[in-house]
N, C-alpha and C positions, 0 to 999 in steps of 0.2 A: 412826755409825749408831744408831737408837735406834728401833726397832719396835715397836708398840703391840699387847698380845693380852690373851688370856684363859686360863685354867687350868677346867677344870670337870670334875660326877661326876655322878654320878644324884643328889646333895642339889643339884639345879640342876632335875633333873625334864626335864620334855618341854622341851627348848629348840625357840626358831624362828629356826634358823639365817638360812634367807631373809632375816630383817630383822638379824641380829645381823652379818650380811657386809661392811655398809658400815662398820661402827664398828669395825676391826678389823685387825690386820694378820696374827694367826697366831692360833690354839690348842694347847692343848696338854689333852690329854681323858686323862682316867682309864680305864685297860684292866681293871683289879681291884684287889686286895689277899691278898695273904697269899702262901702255894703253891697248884698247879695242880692245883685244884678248882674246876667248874663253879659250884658255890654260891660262888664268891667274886669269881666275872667281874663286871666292873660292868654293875649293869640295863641301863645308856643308853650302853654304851661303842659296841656296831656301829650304832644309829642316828646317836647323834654322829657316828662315823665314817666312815660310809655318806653324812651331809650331806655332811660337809666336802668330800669325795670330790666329790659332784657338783656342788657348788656353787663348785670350786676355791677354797677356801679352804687356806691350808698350814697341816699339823696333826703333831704329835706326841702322845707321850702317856707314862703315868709309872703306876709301880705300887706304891703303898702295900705297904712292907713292914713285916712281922712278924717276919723271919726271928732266931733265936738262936745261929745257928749255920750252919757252912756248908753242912750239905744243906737246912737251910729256904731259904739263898740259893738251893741247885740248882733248887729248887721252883718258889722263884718267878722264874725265869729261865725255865724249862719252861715256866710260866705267861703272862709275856707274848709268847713266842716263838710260841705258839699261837693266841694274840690277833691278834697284829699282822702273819701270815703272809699274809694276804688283801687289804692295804692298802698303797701306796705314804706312808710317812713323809717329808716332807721337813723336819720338825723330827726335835731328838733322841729316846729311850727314851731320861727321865730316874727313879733309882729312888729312890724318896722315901725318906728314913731318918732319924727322929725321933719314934719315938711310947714316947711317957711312961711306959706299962707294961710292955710285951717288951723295951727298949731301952736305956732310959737309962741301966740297973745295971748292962751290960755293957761289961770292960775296954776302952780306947782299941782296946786289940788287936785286941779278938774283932771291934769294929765292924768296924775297917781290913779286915778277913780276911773279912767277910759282903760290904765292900762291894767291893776285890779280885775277890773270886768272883762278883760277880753281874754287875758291871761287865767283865771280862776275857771272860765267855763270851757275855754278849752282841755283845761288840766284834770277837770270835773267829767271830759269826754272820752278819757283816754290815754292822752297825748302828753306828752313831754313838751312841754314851751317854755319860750323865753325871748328877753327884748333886745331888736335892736336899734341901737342908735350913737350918735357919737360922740365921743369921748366928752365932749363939752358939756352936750345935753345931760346924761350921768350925773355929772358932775353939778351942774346947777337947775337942772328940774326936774330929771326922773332919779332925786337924789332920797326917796323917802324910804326908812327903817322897811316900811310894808311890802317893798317892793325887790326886798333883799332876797326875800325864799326863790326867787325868779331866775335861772339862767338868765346870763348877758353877754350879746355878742357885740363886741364895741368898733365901732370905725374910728380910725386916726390913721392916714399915708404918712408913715413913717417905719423909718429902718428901726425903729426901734417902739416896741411896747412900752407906752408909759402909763396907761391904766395903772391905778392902785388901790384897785378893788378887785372882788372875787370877779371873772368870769369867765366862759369858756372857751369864745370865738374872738378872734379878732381881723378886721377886714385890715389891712395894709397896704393896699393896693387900688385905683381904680385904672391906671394902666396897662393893667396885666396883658400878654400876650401869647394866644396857646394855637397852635395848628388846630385847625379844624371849625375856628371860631374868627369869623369876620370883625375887623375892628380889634379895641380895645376890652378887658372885660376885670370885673371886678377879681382880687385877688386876696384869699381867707388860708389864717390860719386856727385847726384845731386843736386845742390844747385837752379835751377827754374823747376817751374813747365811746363817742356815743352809741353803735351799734350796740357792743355790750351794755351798755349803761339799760340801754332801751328794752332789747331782749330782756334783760335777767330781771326786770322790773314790769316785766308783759304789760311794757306801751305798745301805744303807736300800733294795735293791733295785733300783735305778737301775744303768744300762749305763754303766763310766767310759767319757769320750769317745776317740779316737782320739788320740794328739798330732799336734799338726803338724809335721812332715816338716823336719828339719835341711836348713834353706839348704843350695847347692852352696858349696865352698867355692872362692876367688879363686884361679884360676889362677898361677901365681907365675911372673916372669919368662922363667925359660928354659924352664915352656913355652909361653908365648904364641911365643915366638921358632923353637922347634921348630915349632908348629903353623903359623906365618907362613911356613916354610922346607919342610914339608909341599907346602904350599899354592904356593909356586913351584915345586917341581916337577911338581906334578899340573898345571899351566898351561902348565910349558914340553912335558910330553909333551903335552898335549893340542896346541901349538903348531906341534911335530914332526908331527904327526900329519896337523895339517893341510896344510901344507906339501908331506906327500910325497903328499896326496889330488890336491892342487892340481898338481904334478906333471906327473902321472897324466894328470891333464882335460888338462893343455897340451900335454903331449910336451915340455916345455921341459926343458933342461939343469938339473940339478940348482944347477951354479955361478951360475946368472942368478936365483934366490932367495934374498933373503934379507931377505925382509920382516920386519918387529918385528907388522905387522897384518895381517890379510887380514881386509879388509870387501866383503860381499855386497849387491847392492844386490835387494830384494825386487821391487819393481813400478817402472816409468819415473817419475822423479821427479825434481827437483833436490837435489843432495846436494855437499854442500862438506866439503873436507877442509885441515887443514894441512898445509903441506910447508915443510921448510927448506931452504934451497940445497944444492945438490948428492944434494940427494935424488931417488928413480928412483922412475917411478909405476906399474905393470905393469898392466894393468886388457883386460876382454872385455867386448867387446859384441857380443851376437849370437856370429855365428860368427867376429867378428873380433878377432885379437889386435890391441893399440897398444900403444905403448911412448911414456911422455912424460919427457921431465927437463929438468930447468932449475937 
């Protein structure tokens, strides 16, 4: 599977969703950057989101961190958890982590443990997340065992994926060019189907479904045989039953029955029955008893 999107922020400006819908299989929108501060929401992030919403288009979205430590991660977890509580996700919250200034001096460790902490509580919220950054960084500092359970959407501008690790997005593009979107803009591809992923695992909002209901399981021999031996008895009382009705109606001797059938004839009709030699036919008509055998 390999789905065709977009990545965008307010350096994209007033987009026209409407026309960008056909060219497109998903987005993925900017909610902010930093901690959770109002000044740091993205300008275009509720109109973005607000289209996508109505125009079904399926959208995620990602939040540029700052963070240097683990309460700047708390922050900006606070931060898109507020963002994104008014909207149905059915892409990931992915958390951007790579900027050149706040970041890149800080031990493998400290990254691991901002990225841990911001990843674990949002996952702990609800939501499906996972990281991005690129190809490089992967590779030599968000490269820890702990940080494997995480989707990863990786950037590298190339014709060609060379990641060689697990993950599910990959950005290849930031020249992208789509009607409806001024400038240049980032260009992503999906490798899972994440609406279902999301649905069937009731993220992101979403009601998990019911499962379906465990088959009965196959009767096993002895008790088909039980139930088949049930089943002859409730026939022979019903049998008995009838028998001493039949009885009844006749006045007849109990000894002069012993029918295996007793058939009723509804309305005057022609009706044929087998009989074998030596067998006795007892039958009414009317008010008349007859007795046949042969």
């Amino acid at each position: 599977m390999a789905l065709r999107g977009i990545d965008v922020s307010s350096h994209q400006g007033a987009i026209n969703w409407e026309e960008v819908k056909s060219q497109i299989d998903f987005a993925i929108i900017r909610c902010g950057y930093a901690g959770d501060l109002k000044a740091y929401d993205d300008k275009q992030f509720i109109y973005n989101a607000t289209e996508c919403t109505r125009l079904g288009i399926p959208f995620g979205v990602y939040l540029y961190s700052y963070a240097q430590n683990v309460e700047n991660a708390k922050s900006e977890v606070a931060h898109t958890l507020r963002l994104v509580k008014d909207f149905k996700l059915t892409y990931p919250i992915f958390y951007d982590v790579e900027d050149p200034q706040y970041q890149a001096g800080l031990s493998n460790e400290l990254l691991t443990e901002i990225c841990n902490t911001y990843c674990s509580e949002i996952e702990a919220a609800g939501y499906y997340v996972g990281i991005y950054s690129s190809l490089n960084w992967f590779r030599t500092k968000l490269n820890s065992p702990t940080l494997d359970r995480y989707d990863k959407w990786v950037a590298q501008w190339n014709s060609i994926d060379q990641a060689d690790f697990t993950h599910g997005m990959w950005q290849y593009s930031s020249d992208g060019s789509i009607t409806g979107i001024t400038g240049r803009v980032d260009m992503d591809i999906a490798y899972y189907d994440y609406p279902e992923i999301i649905k069937s695992a009731g993220l992101n909002g979403f009601q998990k479904p019911e499962p379906e209901p465990e088959p009965e399981p196959e009767p096993s021999c002895e008790e088909l045989l039980n139930t088949a031996n049930q089943k002859i008895d409730e026939l022979q009382k019903e049998n008995n039953q009838l028998r001493e009705e039949l009885k009844d109606l006749q006045n007849m001797e109990p000894e002069k029955i012993d029918a295996e059938l007793i058939f009723t004839c509804p309305k005057k009709a022609t009706y044929y029955l087998s009989l074998d030699k030596g067998d006795e036919l007892y039958y009414k008509a009317g008010s008349v008893d007859k007795q046949n055998g042969s």
